[in-house]
C-alpha positions as CSV (number, residue, x, y, z in Angstrom):
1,X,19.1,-14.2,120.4
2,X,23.3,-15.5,120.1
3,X,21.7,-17.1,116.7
4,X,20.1,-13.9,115.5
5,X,23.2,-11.5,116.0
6,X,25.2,-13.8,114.3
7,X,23.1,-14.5,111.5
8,X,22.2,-11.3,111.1
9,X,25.1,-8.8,111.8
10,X,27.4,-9.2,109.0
11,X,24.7,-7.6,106.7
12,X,24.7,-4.5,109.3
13,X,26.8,-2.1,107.4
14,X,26.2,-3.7,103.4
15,X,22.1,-3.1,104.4
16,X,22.9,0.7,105.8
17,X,24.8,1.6,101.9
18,X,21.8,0.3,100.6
19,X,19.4,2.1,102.7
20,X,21.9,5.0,102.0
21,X,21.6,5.2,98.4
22,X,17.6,4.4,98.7
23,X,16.9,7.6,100.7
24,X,19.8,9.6,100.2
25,X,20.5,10.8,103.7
26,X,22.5,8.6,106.5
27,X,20.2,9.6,108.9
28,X,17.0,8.1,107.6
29,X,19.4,5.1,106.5
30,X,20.1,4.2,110.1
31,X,16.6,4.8,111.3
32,X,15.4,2.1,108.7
33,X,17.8,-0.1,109.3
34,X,17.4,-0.2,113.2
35,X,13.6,-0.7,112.1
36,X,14.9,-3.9,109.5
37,X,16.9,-5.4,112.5
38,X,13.9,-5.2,115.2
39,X,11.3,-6.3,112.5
40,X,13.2,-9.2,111.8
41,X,14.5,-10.2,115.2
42,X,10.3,-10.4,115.5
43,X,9.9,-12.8,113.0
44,X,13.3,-14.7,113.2
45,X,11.6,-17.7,114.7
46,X,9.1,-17.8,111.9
47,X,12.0,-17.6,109.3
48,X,11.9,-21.1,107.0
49,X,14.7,-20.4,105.4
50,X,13.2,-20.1,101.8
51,X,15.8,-17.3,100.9
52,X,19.0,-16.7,102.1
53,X,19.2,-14.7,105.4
54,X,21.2,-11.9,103.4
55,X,17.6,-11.9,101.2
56,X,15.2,-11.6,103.6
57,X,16.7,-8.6,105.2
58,X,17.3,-6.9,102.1
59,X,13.3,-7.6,101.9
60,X,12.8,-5.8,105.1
61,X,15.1,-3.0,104.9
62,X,13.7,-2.3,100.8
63,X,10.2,-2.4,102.0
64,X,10.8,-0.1,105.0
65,X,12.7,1.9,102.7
66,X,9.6,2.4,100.6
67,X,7.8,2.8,103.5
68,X,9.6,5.9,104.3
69,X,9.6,7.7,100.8
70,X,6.1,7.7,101.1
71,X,6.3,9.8,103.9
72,X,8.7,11.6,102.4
73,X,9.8,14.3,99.4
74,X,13.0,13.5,97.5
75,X,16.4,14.8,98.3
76,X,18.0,17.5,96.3
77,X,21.2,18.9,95.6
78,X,21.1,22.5,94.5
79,X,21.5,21.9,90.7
80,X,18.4,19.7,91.2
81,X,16.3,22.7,91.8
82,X,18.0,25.0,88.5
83,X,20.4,25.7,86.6
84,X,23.6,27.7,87.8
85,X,24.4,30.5,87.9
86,X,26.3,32.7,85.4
87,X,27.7,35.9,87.8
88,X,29.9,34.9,90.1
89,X,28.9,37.9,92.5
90,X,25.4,36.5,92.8
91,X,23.6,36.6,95.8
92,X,23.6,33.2,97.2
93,X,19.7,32.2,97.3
94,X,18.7,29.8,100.1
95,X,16.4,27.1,99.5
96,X,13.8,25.1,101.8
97,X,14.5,21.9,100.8
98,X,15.6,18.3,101.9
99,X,18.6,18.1,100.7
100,X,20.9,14.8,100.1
101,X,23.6,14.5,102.6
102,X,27.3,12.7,102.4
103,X,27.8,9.1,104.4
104,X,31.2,8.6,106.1
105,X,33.2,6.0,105.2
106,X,33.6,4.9,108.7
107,X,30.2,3.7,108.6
108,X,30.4,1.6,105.4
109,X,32.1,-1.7,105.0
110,X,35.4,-1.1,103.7
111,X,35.9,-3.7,101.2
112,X,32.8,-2.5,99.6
113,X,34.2,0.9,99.4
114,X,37.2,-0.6,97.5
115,X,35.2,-2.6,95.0
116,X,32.0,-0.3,94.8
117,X,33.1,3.7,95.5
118,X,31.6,4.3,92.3
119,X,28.5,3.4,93.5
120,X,28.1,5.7,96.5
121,X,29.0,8.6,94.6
122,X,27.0,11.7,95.0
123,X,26.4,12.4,91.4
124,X,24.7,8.9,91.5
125,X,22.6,9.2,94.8
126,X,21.5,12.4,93.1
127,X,20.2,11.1,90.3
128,X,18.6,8.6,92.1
129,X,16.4,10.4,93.8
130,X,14.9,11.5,90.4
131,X,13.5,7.6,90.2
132,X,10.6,6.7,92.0
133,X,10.9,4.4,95.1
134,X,9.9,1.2,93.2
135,X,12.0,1.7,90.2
136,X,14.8,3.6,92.8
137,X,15.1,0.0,94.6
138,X,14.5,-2.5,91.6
139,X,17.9,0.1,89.8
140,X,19.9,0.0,92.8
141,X,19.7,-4.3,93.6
142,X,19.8,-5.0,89.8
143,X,21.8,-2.3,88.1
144,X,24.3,-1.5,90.8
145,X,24.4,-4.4,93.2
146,X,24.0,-6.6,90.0
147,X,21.7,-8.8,91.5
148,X,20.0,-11.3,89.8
149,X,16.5,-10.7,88.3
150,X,15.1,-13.5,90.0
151,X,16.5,-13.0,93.5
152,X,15.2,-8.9,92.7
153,X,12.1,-10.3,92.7
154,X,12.2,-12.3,95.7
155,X,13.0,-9.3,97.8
156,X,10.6,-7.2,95.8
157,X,7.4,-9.4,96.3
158,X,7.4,-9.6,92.8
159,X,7.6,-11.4,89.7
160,X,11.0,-11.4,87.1
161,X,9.0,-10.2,84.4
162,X,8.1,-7.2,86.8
163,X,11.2,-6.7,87.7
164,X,12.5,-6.4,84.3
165,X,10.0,-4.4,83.0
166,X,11.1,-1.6,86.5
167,X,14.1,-1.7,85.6
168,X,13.5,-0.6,81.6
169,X,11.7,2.2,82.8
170,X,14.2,3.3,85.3
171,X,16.9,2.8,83.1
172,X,15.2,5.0,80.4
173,X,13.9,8.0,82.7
174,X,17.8,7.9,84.0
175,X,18.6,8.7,79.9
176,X,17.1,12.1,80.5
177,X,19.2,12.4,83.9
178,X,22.2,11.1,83.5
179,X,25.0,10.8,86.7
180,X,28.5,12.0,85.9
181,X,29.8,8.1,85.4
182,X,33.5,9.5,84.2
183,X,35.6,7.0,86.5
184,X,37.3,9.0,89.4
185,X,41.4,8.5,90.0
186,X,42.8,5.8,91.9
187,X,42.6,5.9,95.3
188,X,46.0,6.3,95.9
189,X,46.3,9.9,94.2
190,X,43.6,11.3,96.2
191,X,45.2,12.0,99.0
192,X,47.4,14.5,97.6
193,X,44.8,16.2,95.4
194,X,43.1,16.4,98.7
195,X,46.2,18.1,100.9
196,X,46.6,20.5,97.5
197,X,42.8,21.4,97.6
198,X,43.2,21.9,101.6
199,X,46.0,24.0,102.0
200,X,44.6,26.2,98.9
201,X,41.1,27.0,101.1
202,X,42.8,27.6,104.3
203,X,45.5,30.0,102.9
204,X,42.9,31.6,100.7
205,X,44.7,30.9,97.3
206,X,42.3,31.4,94.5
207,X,45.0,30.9,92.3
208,X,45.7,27.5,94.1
209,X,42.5,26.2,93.5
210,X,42.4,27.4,89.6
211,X,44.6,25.0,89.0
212,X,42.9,22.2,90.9
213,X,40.0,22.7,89.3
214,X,38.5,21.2,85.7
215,X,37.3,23.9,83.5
216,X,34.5,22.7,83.4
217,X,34.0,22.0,87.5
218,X,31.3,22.9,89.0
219,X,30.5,24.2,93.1
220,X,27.2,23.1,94.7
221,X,26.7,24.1,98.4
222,X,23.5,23.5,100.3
223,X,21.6,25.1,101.8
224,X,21.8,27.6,98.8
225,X,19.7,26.2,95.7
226,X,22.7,29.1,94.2
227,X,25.6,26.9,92.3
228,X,27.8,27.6,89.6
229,X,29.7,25.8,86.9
230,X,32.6,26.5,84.5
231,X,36.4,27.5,86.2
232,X,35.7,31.0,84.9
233,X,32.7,31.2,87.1
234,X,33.4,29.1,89.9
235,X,37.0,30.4,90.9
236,X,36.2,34.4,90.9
237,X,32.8,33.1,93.2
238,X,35.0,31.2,95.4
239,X,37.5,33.8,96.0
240,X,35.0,36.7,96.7
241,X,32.1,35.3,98.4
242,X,33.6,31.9,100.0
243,X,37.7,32.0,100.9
244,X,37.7,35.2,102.6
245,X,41.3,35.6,104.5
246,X,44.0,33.1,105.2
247,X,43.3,31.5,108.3
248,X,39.5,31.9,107.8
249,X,38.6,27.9,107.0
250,X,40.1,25.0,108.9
251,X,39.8,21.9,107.5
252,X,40.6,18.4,108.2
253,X,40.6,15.5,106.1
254,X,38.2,12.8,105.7
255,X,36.3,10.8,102.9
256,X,32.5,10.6,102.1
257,X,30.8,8.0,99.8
258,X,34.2,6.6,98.7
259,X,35.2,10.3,97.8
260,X,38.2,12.9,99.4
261,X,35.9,14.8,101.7
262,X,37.0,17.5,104.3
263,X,35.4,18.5,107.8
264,X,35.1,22.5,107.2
265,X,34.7,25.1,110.3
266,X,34.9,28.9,109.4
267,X,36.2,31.2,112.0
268,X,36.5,28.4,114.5
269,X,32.4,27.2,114.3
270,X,31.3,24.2,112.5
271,X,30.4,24.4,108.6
272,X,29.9,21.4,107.3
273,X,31.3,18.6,104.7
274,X,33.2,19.1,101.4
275,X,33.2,16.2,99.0
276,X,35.7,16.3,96.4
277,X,35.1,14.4,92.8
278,X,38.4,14.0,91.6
279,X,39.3,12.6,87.7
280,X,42.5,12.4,86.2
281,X,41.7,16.2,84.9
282,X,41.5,17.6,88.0
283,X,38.4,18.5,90.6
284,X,34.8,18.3,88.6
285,X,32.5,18.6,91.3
286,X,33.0,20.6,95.1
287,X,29.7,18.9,96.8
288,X,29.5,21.7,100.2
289,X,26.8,20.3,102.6
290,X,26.4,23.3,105.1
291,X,25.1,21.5,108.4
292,X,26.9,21.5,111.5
293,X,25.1,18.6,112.0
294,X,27.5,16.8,109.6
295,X,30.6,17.5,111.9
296,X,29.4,15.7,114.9
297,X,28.4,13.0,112.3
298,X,31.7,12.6,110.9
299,X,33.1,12.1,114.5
300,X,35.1,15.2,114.6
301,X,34.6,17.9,117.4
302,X,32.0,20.7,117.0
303,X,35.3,23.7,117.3
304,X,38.6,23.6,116.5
């Protein structure tokens, strides 16, 4: 058992981003990767050592990752379901839907987060979900892990010409769905972006927030499949349907799939997660995942 866990363990947090960005919610991600670790402490004995140990449990968590979408419908964000809307005053329409949830940093392997935020981002899990789960796990171990074609193939059961031929079709139904690749800012400006954006929500500053915000941003919150794009559109919605008073929101900082995120309670209750995409132009993207669920999740207290 010693030999197992220290075999084995290392891979623990690498194996739950790539669960993660598989199936799109951290939740399932943990689930399959407890199932990856009991599955192969099963079989350790049996292992010959014909791949690397980090390999084989990529093998195991993929496959139970597949496993899972089968049981499974994709995960959405709101401008998955539509397009936005154009009146700011429009009554927010609530959707039935599994939607894609934030992972917090905590939980990943830092250096990773350094070296590979970019590859966590929402706007990419997002469009991910639009592959299926074949080409969705043959994209993520070549195209963003960048592994090789024939160690893909090892850990998909498959041949190199298999995989390569995956990954053309993933790559070209992505064309039709691109992610938002614009590079984000530097880690180190984040955190003041961040403050700004906090301290503009909890004193109710719309004008605040106008200036944080790209013109072209856009404001997705689940569990409404209602979202909105454009400054024009997104500020006049925030101000009159979201900021209410000063003193209404509390939030505190945090950081979600290498982004500035922020734990949200309204009134004193639990909200959710905001996850901020940040460029050198300002704010593009407010990702608002309305589950108090998310709070507890983050490791901050369920009222503040």
């Amino acid at each position: 058992m010693a030999d197992f866990a220290t075999a084995t363990e290392p891979y623990r947090r690498e194996l739950l981003a790539h669960c993660y960005r598989i199936l799109g919610s951290v939740d399932d991600a943990e689930d399959v990767v407890q199932e990856t670790y009991l599955r192969a402490w099963r079989s350790f004995e049996s292992f010959e050592g014909r791949s690397s140990v980090r390999n084989w449990l990529y093998r195991i968590a993929t496959n139970a990752c597949l496993s899972a979408l089968s049981h499974r419908s994709r995960r959405f964000l709101p401008s998955g379901l539509g397009g936005p809307a154009d009146d700011p005053l429009t009554p927010l329409a609530a959707a039935e839907a599994q939607w894609l949830h934030p992972v917090p940093d905590s939980m990943l392997d830092p250096a990773a987060i350094v070296t590979a935020r970019d590859s966590l981002r929402i706007a990419l899990i997002a469009a991910l979900q639009e592959l299926p789960g074949r080409q969705r796990a043959v994209f993520i171990l070549r195209d963003v892990l960048s592994w090789p074609a024939s160690d893909v193939a090892q850990v998909m059961g498959t041949s190199t010409a298999a995989v390569k031929s995956t990954l053309q079709r993933a790559r070209a139904r992505l064309e039709h769905a691109p992610p938002d690749v614009e590079r984000t800012v530097e880690p180190g400006d984040l955190s003041a972006v961040l403050a700004q954006y906090i301290a503009a929500v909890e004193e109710a500053d719309g004008a605040a927030l106008e200036q944080l915000l790209r013109v072209d941003a856009r404001v997705e919150a689940t569990p409404w499949r209602t979202w909105f794009s454009g400054r024009a559109t997104c500020v006049p919605y925030l101000v009159q349907q979201v900021l209410g008073s000063p003193g209404d929101w509390r939030l505190l900082p945090t950081s979600a799939n290498g982004q500035p995120a922020a734990v949200g309670y309204h009134r004193g209750r639990p909200y959710g997660i905001l996850v901020l995409t940040v460029t050198s132009t300002g704010i593009a993207t407010i990702n608002a995942f309305g589950d108090p669920a998310l709070v507890k999740r983050f490791g901050f207290p369920a009222h503040v």
